[in-house]
Legacy VTK file of the C-alpha trace (Angstrom):
# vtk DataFile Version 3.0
C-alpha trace
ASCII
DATASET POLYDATA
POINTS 272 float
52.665 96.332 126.148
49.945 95.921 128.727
51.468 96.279 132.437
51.101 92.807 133.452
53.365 92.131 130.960
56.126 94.145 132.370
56.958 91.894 134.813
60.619 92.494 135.393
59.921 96.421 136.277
56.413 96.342 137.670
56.495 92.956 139.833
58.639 94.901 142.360
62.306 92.821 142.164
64.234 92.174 144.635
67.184 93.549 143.447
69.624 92.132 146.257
69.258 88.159 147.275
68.985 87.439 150.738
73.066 86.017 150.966
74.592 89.283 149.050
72.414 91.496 151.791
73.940 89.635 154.697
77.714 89.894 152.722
77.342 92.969 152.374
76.421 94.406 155.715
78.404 92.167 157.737
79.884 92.464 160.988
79.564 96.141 160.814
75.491 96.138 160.119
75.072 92.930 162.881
76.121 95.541 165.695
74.046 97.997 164.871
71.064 95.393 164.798
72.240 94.044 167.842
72.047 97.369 169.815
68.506 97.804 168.276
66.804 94.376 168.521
64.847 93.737 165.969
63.252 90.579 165.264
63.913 90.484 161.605
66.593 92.515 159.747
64.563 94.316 156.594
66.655 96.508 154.097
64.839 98.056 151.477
66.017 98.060 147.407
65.304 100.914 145.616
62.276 100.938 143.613
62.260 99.712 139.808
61.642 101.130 137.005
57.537 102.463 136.956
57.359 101.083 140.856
55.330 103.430 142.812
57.195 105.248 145.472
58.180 103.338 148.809
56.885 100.080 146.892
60.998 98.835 146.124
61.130 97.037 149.775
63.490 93.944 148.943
63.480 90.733 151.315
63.050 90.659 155.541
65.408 88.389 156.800
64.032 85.928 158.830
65.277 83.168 161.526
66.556 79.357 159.805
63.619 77.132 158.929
61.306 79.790 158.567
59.346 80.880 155.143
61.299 83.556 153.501
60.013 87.088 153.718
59.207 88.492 150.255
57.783 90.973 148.705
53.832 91.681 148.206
54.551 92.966 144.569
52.445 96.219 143.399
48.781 94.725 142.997
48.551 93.647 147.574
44.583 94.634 147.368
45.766 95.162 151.165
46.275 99.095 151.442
49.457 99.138 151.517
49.061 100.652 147.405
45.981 101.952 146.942
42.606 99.867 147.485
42.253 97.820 150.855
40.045 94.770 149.785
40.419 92.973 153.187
38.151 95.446 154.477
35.104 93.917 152.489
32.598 91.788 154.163
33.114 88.996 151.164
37.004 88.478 151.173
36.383 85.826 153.748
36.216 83.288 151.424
37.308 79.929 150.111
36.149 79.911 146.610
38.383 82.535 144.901
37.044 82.040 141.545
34.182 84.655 141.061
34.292 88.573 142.054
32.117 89.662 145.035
30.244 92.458 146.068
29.926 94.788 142.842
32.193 92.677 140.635
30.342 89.859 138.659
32.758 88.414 136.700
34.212 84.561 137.143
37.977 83.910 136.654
38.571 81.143 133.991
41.561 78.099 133.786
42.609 75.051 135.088
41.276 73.875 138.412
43.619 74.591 141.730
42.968 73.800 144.925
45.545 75.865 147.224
46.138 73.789 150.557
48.210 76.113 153.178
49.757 74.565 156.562
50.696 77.368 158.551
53.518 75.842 161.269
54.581 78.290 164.672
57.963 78.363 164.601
59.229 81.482 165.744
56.535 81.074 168.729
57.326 77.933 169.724
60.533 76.647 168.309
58.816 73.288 167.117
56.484 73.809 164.748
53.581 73.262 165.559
50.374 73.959 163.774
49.735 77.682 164.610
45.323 77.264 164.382
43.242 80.396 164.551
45.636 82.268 162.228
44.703 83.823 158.651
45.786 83.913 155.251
45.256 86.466 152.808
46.063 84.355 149.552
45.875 86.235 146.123
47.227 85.641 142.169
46.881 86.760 138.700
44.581 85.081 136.084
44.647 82.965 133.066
46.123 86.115 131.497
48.537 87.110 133.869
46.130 90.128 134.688
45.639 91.207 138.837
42.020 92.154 139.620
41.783 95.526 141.139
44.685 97.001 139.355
45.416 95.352 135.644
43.588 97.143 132.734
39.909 95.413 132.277
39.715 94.157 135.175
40.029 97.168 137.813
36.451 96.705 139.201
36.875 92.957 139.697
38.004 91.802 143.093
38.518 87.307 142.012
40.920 84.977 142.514
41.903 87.477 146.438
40.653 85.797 149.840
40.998 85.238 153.387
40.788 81.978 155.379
41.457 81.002 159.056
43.687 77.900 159.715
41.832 75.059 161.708
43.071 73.242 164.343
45.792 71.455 161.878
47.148 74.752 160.847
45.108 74.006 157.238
43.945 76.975 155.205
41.998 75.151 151.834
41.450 77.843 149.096
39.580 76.741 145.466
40.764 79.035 142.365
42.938 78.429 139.011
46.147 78.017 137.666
47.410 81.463 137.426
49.742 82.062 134.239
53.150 83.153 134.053
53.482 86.124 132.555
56.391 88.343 131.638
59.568 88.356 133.662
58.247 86.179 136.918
57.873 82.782 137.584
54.461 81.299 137.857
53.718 81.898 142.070
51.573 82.696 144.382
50.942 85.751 147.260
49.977 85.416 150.397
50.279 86.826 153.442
49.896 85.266 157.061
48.572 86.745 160.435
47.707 86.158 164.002
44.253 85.762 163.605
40.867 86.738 161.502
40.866 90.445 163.286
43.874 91.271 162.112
43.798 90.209 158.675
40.380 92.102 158.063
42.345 94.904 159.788
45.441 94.358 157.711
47.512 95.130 160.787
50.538 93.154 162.170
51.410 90.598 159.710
53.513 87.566 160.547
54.682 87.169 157.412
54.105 88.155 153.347
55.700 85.499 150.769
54.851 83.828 147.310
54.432 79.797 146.981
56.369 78.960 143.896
54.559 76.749 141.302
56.718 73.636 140.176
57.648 73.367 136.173
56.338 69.985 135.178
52.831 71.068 136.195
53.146 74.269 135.033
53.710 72.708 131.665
51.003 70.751 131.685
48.717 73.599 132.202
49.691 75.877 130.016
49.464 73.742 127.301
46.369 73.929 127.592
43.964 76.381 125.752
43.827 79.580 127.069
47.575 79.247 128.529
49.637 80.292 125.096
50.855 82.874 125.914
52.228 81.585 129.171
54.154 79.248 127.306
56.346 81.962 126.158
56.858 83.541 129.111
57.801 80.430 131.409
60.207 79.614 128.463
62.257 83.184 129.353
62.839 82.441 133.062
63.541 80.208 135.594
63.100 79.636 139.312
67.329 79.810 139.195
66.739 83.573 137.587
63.192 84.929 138.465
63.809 88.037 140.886
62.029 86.559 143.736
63.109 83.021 143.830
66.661 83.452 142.700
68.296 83.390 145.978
66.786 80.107 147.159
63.409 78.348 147.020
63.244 74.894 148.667
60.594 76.191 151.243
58.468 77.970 148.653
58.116 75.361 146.133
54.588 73.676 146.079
54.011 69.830 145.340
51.211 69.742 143.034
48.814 66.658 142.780
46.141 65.455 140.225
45.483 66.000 136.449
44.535 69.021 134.441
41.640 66.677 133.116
39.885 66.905 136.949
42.182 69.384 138.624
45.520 69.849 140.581
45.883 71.033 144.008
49.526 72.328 145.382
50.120 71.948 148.834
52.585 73.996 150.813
53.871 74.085 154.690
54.164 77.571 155.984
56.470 77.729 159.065
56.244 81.503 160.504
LINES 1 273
272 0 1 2 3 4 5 6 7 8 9 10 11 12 13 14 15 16 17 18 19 20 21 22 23 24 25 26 27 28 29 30 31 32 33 34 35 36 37 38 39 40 41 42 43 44 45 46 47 48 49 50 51 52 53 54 55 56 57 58 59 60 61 62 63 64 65 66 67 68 69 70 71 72 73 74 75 76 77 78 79 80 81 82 83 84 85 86 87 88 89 90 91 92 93 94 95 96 97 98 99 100 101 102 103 104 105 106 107 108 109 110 111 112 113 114 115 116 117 118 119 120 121 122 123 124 125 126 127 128 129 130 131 132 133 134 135 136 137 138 139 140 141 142 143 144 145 146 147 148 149 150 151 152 153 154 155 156 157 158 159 160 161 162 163 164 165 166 167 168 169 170 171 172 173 174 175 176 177 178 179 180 181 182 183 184 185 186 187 188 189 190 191 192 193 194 195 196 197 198 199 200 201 202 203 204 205 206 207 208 209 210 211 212 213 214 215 216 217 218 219 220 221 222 223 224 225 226 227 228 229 230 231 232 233 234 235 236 237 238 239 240 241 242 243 244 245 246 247 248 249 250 251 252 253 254 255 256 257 258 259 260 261 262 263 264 265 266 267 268 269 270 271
């Protein structure tokens, strides 16, 4: 079995949903926060089965209306396990689809335009569009594979990039339909942070989550050639089930636009 395919115990699950964590530390836990003041409340599951140690961190609780805190999964590219691709003069980048640098090769699929609104709501209370911040954005391929880390492809550094949000709070990124491959949900990585600097530095982030990819489209896609095998793997989950999305997903689920014929692009608000 090749290891993207082993999604369930290498795609770092979050064992306990965000509502069991807060049942199950109650009152007790809230005091102890209290005395501490945190901004967010993180508790850490234990790793899975083949994680690498201190990779098992579950979900960061964060304040109503806000984009759920998730994990970065084992293939980051950020340092936080093992190679630190925002360091790179060429991850600054809208056009995801080729490798830079020493990698050559060009990631193949559907067209996908990735349109980010990043929203300041912890800063501000209202939402508004939070410009000058940065998005590291990054997915698996038409084979479910992560440059950097899955087998064949460890040298490549595609389909990973970094954009700054304009004075709408828009971040535009141009790649393809990643697959779905064993155990997840087809989704989307990204992180969010203050500004350029500190994404290049891959210091302080605001915030790491996945966009969730809606069925219908998926469907679409992956009947398309190229996409079999995603078929399969889509069929044995569901946003209801996958380990990430389980405990709720109405802010993480993209609306996707256009035809497979000339391209789709999935748009997504992210409120930090």
């Amino acid at each position: 079995m090749h290891e993207h395919d082993q999604g369930l115990s290498l795609d770092l699950p979050t064992l306990l949903s965000r509502r069991r964590l807060l049942g199950l530390f109650g009152a007790a836990s809230a005091v102890a926060i209290a005395g501490c003041a945190p901004e967010t409340d993180t508790q850490s599951a234990p790793p899975g089965p083949g994680q690498p140690p201190g990779m098992g961190q579950g979900q960061t609780q964060t304040a109503e209306g806000e984009i759920p805190e998730e994990t970065a999964g084992p293939y980051p590219g950020d340092g936080s396990n093992g190679v630190n691709v925002l360091t790179e003069s060429g991850i600054v980048r809208g056009d995801l689809t080729h490798s830079f640098g020493t990698g050559s090769a060009v990631a193949t699929g559907v067209p996908l335009t990735i349109a980010l609104t990043v929203l300041d709501v912890a800063g501000t209370g209202t939402g508004s569009p939070l410009a000058g911040a940065a998005v590291y954005l990054w997915h698996c391929d038409q084979q479910g594979r992560y440059s950097l880390y899955s087998q064949g492809v460890e040298q490549e550094n595609y389909l990973r990039g970094v954009q700054v949000a304009d004075a709408a709070g828009k971040v535009t990124f141009t790649s393809v339909y990643p697959a779905a491959y064993d155990g997840r949900w087809p989704h989307i990585h990204f992180e969010v942070y203050a500004s350029l600097e500190k994404a290049t530095a891959a210091s302080d982030k605001l915030r790491t989550s996945q966009l969730a990819l809606p069925e219908d489209a998926s469907a679409k896609v992956y009947a398309t050639s190229g996409y079999e095998q995603s078929v399969r793997n889509m069929s044995n989950t569901s946003l209801e089930t996958d380990n990430v999305f389980s405990d709720g997903y109405s802010l993480q689920l993209g609306t996707v636009t256009g035809d497979v014929e000339n391209g789709l692009t999935v748009t997504l608000s992210v409120p930090v």
